[in-house]
N, C-alpha and C positions, 0 to 999 in steps of 0.2 A: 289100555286094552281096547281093541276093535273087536265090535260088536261079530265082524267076519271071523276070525279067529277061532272062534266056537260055536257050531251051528245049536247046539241049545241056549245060547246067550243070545244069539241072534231072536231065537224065536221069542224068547221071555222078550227080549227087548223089543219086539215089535207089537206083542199084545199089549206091554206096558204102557208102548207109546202111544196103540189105538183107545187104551182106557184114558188114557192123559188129555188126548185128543177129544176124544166126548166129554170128558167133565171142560175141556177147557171150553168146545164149540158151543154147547149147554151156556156157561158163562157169559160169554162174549154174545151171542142172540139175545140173552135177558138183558145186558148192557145195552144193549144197540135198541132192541123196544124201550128200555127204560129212555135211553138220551133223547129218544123221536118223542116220546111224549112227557119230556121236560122232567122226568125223577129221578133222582138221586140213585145211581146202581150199586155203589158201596154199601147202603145197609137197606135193610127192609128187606123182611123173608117175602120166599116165592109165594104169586098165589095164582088159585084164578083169573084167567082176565075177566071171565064171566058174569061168577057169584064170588068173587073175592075171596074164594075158601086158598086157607095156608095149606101149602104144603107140609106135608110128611116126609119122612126121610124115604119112604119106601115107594112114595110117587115124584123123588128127585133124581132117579137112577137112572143117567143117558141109554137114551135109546130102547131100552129094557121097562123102563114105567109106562113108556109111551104105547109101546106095542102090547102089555100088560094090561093095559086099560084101554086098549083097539082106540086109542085117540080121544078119550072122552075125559070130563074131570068126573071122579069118584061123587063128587058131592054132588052137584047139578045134573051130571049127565051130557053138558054141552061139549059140541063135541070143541078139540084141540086140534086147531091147527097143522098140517103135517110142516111147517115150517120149523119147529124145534128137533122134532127128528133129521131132520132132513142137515140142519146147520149142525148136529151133532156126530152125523154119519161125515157131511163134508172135512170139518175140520180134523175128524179122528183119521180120515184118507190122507189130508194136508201133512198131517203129523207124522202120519210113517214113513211118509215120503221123505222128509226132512234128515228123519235120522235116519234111511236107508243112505241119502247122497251124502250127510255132512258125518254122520256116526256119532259117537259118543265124544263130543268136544265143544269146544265155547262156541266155536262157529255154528254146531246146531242148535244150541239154547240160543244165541243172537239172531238168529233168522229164524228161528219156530218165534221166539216176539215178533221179529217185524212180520209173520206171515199171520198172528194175530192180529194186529191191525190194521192188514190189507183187509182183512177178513170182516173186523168187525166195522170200518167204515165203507166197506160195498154195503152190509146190510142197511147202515145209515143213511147211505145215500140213496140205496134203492129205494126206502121208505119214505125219507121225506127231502132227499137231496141236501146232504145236510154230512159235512167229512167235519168230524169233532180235530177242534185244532191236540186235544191230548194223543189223536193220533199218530201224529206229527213226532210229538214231543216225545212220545217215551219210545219210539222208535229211534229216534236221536241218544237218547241216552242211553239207548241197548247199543247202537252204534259205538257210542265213546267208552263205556264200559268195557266193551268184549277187544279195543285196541291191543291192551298189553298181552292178550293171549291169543289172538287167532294169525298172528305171522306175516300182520303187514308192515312193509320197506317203508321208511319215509317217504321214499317216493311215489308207492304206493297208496299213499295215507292222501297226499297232497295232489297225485291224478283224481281218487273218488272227491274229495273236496269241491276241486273244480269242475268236474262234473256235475254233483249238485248242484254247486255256484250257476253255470254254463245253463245247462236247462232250466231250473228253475227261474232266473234274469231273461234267459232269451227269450222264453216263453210269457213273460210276462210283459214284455216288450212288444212283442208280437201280439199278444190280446187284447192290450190297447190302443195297437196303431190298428187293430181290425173291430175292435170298439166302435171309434169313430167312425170308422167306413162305415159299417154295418148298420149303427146306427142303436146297438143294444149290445147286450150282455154276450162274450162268444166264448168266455173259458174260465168259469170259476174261481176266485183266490184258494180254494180247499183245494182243486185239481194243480194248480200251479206249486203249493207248497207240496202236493204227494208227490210232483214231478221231482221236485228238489230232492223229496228223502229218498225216491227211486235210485235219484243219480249217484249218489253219496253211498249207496250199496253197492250198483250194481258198475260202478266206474264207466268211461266213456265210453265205450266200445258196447257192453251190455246196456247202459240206458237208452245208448241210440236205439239198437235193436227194440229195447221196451216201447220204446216210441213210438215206430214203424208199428209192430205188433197189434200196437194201442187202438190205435188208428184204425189198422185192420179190423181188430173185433169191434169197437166201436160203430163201424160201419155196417157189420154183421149183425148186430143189436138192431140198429137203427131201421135196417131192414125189414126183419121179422116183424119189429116192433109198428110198422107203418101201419096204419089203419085209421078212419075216422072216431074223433074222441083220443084218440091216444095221446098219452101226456111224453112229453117229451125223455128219452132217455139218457141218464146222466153217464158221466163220459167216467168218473173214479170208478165205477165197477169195472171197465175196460183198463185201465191204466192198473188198475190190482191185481186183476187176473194176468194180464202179461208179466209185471213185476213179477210176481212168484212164479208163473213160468219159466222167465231167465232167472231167477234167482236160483232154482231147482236144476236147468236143464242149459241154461246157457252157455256153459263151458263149452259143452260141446257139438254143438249148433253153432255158436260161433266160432271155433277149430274148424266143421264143416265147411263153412261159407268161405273162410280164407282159403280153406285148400283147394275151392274151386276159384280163386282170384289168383294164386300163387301155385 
C-alpha cells in the first residue's frame, strides 16, 4: 500500500516518520560526540556533558526535553547546547523527505540508513574530522541487503558497482598524483571511501553530478568559512550533503539536464 493512497495514512505516516527521525537524529549526535571523544556509543546511559548527571526518560524526549528545559540540564542548570535540538529537528526533516520520495518500501529503509550515515559522519567530521570507517561499512551492507527487493537489473547492479569502483580508484589516484605535487595531504582516505559508497548508490550518471555538486558546496563552505584562525574545512560534509541531495532529488534534476542536452 502507498502511503498516497490514503491521505490519513499519509499523515500518520509522516508524523511517524518525523518521531522516527528525532529519536533516530537524537542517536546518531550522541554517537557521533561519543566516537570524537573516543567512547563507546552502544552502551552507557545519557548524561550530562557538564556534571555527568544521567538522564531520565522524561529529559530523553527529542526535541520536546530540550525546549522543556529552555536548554539547560535539570540538575546543574548548565546550559545544553542547541546542537542536539538542532540534529534532531534535521534528521526528523531528512526522514520525511525520504519516505515522502521513496514511500513505504525497501528502497526507503535502505536510503533513510545510508542518509544516517551521511549524517552521522558530517557531524564526525565537523567535529574532529574524523569519517568512522563503520560508516562505510553498514552502508554497504544496507546496500547488499535491500538487492533482492528494490528492483535492480543485473545490469543495473554491475553499472552502480563500477561506479563506485570508478570514483572511488580514480579519485584515489588523483590524490596521490597531487600528493606529490602539492607536497601534503589533498583528500582524505574517509573522503575517498564515502566517494566509493556515494557511487555504488547513486550509479554513474548521479555520482557524477554528486561530484560537481561536491565541489560546489565545498567551495561555498570554504568561503564563508575564510577568516584568520580558521581551521580548515573538511570536504565529507560537502560530499553528504550533495549525496542525499541526489539521492532524494536526482531523478529529476538529472531528467532536467538531459532534456536541455537532448
Amino acid at each position: 500500500m502507498s502511503i498516497y493512497e490514503y491521505r490519513p495514512l499519509l499523515i500518520f505516516s509522516v508524523i511517524m516518520a518525523a518521531c522516527l527521525g528525532a529519536v533516530a537524529g537524537s542517536f546518531l549526535n550522541c554517537a557521533a560526540l561519543r566516537i570524537v571523544r573516543g567512547e563507546p556509543f552502544v552502551k552507557g546511559r545519557s548524561h550530562c556533558p557538564h556534571c555527568g548527571h544521567v538522564l531520565g526518560p522524561m529529559e530523553l524526549v527529542p526535541v520536546i526535553s530540550w525546549l522543556v528545559q529552555r536548554g539547560r540540564c535539570r540538575a546543574c542548570g548548565a546550559k545544553i547546547s542547541p546542537r542536539y535540538l538542532i540534529a534532531e529537528l534535521v534528521f526528523a526533516f531528512a526522514t520525511v523527505l525520504c519516505l515522502l520520495r521513496f514511500d513505504l518500501t525497501a528502497l526507503c529503509l535502505r536510503n533513510w540508513v545510508f542518509l544516517g550515515c551521511l549524517f552521522l559522519l558530517t557531524l564526525t567530521d565537523l567535529d574532529a574530522m574524523i569519517i568512522p570507517d563503520g560508516c562505510h561499512i553498514v552502508a554497504l551492507l544496507a546496500w547488499l541487503a535491500a538487492l533482492p527487493f528494490v528492483g535492480m537489473g543485473r545490469g543495473e547492479i554491475v553499472a552502480h558497482l563500477i561506479a563506485g569502483v570508478a570514483l572511488g580508484g580514480g579519485l584515489l589516484l588523483i590524490s596521490l598524483a597531487m600528493d606529490k605535487i602539492m607536497g601534503r595531504d589533498t583528500l582524505g582516505g574517509g573522503d575517498i571511501k564515502l566517494l566509493a559508497v556515494v557511487g555504488l548508490y547513486l550509479g554513474p550518471i548521479g555520482a557524477l553530478f554528486a561530484l560537481v555538486l561536491a565541489c560546489v558546496i565545498g567551495l561555498l563552505f570554504h568561503a564563508l568559512g575564510r577568516g584568520e584562525g580558521a581551521r580548515p574545512f573538511p570536504f565529507g560534509p560537502s560530499i553528504a550533503v550533495a549525496a542525499a541531495a541526489m539521492l532524494l532529488y536526482g531523478a529529476p534534476l538529472v531528467a532536467w539536464y538531459r532534456g536541455l542536452l537532448f
